[in-house]
Backbone atoms as SQL, in Angstrom:
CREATE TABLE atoms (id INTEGER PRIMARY KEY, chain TEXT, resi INTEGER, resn TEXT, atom TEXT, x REAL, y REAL, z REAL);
INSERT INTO atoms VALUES
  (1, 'A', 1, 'UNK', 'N', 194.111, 207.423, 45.873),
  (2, 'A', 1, 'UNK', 'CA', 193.510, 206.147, 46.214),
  (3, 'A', 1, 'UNK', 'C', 192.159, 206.412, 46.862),
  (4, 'A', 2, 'UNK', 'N', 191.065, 205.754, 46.651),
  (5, 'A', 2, 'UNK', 'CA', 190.060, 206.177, 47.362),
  (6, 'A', 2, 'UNK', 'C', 189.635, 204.864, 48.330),
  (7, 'A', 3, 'UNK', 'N', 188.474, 205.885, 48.912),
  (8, 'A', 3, 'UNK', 'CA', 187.789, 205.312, 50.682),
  (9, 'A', 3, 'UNK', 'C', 187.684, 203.889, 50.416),
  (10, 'A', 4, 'UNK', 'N', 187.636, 202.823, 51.291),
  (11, 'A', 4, 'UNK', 'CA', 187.139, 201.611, 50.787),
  (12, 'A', 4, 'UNK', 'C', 186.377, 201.411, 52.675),
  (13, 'A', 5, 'UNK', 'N', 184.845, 201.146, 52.681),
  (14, 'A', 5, 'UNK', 'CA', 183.751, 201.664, 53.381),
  (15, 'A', 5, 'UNK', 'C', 184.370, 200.247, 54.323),
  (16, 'A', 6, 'UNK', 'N', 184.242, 200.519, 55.055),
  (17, 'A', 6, 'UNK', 'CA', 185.091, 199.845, 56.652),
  (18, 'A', 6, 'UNK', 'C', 184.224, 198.608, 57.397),
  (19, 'A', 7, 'UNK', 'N', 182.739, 199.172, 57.892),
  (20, 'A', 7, 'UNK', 'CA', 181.718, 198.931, 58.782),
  (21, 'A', 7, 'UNK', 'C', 180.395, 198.307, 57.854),
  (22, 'A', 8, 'UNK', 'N', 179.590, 198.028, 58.333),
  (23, 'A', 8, 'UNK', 'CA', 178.411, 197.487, 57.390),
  (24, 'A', 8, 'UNK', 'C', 177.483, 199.068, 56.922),
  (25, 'A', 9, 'UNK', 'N', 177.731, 199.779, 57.926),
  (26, 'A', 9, 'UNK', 'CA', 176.767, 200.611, 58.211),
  (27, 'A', 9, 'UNK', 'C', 177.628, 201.752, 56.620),
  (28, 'A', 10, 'UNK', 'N', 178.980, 202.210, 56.891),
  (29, 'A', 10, 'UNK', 'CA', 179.740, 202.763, 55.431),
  (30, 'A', 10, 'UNK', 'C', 179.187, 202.282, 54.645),
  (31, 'A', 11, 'UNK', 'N', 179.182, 201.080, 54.207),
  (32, 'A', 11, 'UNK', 'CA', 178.964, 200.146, 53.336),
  (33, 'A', 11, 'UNK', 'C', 177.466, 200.925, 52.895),
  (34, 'A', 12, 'UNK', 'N', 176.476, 200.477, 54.115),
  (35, 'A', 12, 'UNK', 'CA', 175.228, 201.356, 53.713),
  (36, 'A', 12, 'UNK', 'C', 174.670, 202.507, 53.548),
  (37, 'A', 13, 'UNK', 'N', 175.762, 203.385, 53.955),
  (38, 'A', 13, 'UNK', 'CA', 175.825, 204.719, 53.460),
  (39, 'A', 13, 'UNK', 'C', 176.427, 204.986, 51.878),
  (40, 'A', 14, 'UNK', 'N', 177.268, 204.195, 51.826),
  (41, 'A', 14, 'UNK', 'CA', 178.240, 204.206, 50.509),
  (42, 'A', 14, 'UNK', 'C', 176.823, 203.801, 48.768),
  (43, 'A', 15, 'UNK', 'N', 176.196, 202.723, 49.544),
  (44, 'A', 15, 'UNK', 'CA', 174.931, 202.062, 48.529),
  (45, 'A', 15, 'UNK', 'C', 174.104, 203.230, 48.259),
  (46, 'A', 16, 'UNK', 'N', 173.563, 203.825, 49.881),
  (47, 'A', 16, 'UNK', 'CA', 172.479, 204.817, 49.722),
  (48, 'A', 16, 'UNK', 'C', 173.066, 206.147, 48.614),
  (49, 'A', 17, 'UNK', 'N', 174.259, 206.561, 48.825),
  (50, 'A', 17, 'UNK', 'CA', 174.524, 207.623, 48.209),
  (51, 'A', 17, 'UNK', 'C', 174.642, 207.187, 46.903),
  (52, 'A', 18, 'UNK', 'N', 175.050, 206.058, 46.034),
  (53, 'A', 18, 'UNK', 'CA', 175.033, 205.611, 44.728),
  (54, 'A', 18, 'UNK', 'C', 173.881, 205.631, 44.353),
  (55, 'A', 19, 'UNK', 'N', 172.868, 205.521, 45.064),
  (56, 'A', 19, 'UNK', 'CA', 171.266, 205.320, 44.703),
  (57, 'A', 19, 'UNK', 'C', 170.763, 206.992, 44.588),
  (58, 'A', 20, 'UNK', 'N', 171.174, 207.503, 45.213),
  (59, 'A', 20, 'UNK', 'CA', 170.877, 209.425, 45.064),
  (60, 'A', 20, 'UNK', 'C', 171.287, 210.104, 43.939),
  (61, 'A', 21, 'UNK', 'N', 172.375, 209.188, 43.541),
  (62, 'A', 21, 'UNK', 'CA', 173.198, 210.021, 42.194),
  (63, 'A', 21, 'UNK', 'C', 172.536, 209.660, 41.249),
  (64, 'A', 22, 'UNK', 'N', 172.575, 207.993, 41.291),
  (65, 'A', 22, 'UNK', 'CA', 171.319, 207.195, 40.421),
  (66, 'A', 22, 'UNK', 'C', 169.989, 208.008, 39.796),
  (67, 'A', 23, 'UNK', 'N', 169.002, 207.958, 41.284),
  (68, 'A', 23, 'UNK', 'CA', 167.875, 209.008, 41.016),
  (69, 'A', 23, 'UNK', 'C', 168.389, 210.331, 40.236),
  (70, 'A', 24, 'UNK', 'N', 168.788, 210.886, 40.985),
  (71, 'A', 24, 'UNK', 'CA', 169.650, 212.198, 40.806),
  (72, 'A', 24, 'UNK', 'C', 169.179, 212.413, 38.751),
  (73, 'A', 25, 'UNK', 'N', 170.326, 211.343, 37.957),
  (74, 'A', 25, 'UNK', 'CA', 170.594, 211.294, 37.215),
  (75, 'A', 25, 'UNK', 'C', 169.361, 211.098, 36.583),
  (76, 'A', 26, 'UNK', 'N', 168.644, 210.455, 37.023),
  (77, 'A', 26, 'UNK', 'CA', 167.264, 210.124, 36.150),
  (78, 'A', 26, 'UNK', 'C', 166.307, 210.809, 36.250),
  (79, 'A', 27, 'UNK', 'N', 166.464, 211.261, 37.475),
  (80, 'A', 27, 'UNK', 'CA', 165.641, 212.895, 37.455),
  (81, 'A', 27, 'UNK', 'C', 165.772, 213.905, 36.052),
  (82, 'A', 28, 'UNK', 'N', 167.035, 213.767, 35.981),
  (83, 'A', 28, 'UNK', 'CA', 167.819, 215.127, 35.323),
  (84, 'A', 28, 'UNK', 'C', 166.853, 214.607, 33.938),
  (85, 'A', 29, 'UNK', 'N', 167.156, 213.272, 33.352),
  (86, 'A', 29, 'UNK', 'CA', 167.049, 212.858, 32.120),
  (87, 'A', 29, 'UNK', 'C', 165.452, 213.019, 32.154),
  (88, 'A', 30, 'UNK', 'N', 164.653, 212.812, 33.442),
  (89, 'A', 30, 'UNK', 'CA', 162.805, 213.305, 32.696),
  (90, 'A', 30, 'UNK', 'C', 162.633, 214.967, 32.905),
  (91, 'A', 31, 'UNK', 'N', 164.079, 215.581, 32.919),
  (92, 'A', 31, 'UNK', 'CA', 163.545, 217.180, 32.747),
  (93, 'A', 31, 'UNK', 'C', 163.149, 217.368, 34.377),
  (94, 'A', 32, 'UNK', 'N', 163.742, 217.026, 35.325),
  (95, 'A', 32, 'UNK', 'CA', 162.961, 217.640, 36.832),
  (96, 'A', 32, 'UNK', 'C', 164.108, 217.123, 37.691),
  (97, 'A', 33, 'UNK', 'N', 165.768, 217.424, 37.565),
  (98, 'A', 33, 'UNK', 'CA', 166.356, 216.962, 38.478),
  (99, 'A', 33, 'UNK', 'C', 165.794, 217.729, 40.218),
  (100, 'A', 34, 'UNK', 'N', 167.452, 217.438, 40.823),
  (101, 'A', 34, 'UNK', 'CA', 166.865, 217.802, 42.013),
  (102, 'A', 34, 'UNK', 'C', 167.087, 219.182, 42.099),
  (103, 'A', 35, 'UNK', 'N', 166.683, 219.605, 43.317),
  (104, 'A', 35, 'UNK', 'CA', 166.927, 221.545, 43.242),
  (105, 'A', 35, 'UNK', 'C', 168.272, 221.439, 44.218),
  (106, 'A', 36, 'UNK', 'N', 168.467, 222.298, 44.380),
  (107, 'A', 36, 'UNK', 'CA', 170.187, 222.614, 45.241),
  (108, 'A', 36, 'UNK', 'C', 169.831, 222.143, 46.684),
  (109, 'A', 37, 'UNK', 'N', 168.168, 222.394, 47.055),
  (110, 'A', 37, 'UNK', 'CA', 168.260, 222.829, 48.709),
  (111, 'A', 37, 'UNK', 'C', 167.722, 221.055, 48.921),
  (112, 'A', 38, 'UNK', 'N', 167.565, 220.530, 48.180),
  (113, 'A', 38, 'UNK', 'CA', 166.822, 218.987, 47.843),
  (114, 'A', 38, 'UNK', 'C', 168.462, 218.500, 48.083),
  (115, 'A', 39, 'UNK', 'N', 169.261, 218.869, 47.250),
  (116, 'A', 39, 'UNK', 'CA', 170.744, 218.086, 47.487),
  (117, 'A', 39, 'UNK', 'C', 171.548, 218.337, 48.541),
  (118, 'A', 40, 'UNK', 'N', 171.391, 219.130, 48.660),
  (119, 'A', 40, 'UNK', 'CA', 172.522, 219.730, 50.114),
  (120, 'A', 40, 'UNK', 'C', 171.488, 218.979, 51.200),
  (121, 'A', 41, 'UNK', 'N', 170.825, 218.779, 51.375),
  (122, 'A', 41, 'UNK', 'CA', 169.856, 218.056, 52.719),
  (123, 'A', 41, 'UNK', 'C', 170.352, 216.589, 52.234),
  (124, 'A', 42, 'UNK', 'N', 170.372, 215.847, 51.383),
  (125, 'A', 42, 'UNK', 'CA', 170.958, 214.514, 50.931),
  (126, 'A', 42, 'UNK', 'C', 172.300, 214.619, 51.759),
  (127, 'A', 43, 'UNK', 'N', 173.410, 215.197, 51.063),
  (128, 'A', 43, 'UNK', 'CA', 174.414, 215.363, 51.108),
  (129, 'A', 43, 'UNK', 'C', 174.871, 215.837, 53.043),
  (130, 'A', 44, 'UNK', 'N', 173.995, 216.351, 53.257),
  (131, 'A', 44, 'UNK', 'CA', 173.413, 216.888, 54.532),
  (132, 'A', 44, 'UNK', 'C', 173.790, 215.258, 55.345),
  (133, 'A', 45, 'UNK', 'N', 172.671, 214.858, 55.267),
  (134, 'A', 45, 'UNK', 'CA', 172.375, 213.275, 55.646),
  (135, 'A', 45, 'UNK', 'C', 173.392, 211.788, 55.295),
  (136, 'A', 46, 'UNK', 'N', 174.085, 212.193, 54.625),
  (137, 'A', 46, 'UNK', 'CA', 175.174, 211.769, 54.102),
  (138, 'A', 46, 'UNK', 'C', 176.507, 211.879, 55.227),
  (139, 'A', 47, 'UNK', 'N', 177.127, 213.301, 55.098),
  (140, 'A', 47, 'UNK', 'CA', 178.435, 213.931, 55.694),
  (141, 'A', 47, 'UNK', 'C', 177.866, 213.833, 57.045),
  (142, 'A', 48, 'UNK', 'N', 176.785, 213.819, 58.138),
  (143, 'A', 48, 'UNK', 'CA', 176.845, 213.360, 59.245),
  (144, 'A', 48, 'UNK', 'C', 176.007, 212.340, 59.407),
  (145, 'A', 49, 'UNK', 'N', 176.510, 211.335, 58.694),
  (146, 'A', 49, 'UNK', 'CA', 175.754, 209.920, 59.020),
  (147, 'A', 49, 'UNK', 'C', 174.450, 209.370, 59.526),
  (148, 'A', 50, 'UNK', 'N', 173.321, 210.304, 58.740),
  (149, 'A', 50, 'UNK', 'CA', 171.985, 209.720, 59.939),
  (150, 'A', 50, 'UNK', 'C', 171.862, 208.369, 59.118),
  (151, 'A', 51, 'UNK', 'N', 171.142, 207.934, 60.086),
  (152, 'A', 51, 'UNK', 'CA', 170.531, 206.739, 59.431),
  (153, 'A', 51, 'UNK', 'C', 168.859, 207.030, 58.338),
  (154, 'A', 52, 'UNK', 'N', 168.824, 205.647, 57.971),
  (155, 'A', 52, 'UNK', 'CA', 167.606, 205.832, 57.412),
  (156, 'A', 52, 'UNK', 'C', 166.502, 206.140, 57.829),
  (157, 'A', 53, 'UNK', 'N', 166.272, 205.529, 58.856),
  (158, 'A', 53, 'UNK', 'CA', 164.752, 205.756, 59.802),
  (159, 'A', 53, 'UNK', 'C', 164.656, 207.500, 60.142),
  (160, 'A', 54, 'UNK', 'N', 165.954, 207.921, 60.432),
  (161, 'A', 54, 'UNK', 'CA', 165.829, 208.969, 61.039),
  (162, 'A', 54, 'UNK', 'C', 165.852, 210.419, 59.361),
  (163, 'A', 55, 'UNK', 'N', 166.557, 210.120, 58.230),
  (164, 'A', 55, 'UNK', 'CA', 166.097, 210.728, 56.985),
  (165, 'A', 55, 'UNK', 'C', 164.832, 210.471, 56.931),
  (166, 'A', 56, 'UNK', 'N', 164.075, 209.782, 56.735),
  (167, 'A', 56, 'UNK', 'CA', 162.639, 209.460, 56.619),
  (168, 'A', 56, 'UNK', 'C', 161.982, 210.546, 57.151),
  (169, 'A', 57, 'UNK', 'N', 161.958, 209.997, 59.035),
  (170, 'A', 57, 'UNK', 'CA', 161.261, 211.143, 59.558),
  (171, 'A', 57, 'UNK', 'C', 161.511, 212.670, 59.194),
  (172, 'A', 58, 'UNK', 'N', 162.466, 213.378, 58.903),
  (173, 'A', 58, 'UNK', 'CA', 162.672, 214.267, 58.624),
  (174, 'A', 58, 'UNK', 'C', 162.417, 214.549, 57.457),
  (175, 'A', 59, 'UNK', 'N', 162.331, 213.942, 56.284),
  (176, 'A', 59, 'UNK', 'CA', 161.445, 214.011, 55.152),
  (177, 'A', 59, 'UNK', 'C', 159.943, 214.242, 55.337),
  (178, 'A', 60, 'UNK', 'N', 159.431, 213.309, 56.154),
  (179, 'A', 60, 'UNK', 'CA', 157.939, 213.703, 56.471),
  (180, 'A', 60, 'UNK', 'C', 157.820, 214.469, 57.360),
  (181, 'A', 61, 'UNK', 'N', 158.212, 215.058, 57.993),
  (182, 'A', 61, 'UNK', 'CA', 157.842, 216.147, 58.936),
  (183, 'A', 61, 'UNK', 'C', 157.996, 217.724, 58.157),
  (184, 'A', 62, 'UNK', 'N', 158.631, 217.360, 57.186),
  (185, 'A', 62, 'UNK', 'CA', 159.067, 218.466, 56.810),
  (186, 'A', 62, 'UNK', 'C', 157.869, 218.841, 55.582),
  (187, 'A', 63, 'UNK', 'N', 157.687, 217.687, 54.759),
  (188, 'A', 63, 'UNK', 'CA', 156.673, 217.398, 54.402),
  (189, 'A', 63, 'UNK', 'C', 155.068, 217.726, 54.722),
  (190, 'A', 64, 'UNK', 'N', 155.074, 217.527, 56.023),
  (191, 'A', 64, 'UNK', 'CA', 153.799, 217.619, 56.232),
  (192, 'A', 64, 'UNK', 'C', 153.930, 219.040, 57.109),
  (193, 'A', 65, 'UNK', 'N', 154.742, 219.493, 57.252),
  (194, 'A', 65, 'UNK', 'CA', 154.931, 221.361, 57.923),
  (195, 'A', 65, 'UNK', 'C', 154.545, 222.141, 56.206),
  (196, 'A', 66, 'UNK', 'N', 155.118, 221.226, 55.254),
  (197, 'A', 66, 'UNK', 'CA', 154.758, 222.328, 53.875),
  (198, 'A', 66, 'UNK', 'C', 153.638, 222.066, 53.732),
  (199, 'A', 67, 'UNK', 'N', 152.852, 220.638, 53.776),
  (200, 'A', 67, 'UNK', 'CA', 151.289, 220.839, 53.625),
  (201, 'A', 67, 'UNK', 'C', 150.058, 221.459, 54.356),
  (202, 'A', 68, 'UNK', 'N', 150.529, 222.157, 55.266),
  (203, 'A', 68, 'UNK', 'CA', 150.288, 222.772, 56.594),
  (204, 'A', 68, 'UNK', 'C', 150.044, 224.048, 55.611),
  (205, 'A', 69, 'UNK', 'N', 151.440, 224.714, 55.394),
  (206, 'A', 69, 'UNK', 'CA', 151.572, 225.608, 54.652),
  (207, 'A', 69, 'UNK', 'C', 150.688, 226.201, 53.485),
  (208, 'A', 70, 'UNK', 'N', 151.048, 225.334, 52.719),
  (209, 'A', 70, 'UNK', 'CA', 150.347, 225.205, 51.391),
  (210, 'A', 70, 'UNK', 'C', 148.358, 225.264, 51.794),
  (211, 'A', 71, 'UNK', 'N', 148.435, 224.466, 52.614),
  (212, 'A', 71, 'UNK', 'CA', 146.700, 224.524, 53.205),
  (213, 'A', 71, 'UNK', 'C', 146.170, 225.644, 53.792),
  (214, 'A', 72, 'UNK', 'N', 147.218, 226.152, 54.236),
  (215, 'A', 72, 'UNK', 'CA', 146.779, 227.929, 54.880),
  (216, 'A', 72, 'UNK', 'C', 146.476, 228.771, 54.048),
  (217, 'A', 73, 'UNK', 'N', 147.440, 228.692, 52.970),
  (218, 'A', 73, 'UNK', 'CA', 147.080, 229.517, 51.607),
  (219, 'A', 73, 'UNK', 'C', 145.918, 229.848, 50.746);
């Protein structure tokens, strides 16, 4: 039998992760899915519940530490 999402907030975790597989999938189909270390950080964000605001920031920070990177080069 499976989970049936409890809280509003499940609920919005439950949407967000249908929308990842979604992308996910449509990635795959233009030839550029995701890479492993791209999914496990999803999945990451997922299994201990951050919220959105707080995936975000950590997308851009992380983001802008690689353009840091990349600019040193």
């Amino acid at each position: 039998m499976s989970k049936t999402p409890k809280t509003q907030q499940d609920k919005e975790f439950a949407g967000a992760r249908q929308r990842r597989l979604v992308a996910a999938h449509l990635q795959a189909i233009e030839d550029s899915p995701p890479t492993a270390e791209q999914t496990a950080m999803f999945e990451m964000f997922e299994r201990e519940g951050w919220s959105h605001e707080r995936r975000r920031a950590y997308i851009k920070a992380r983001a802008e530490a690689a353009a840091v990177v990349h600019a040193a080069e």
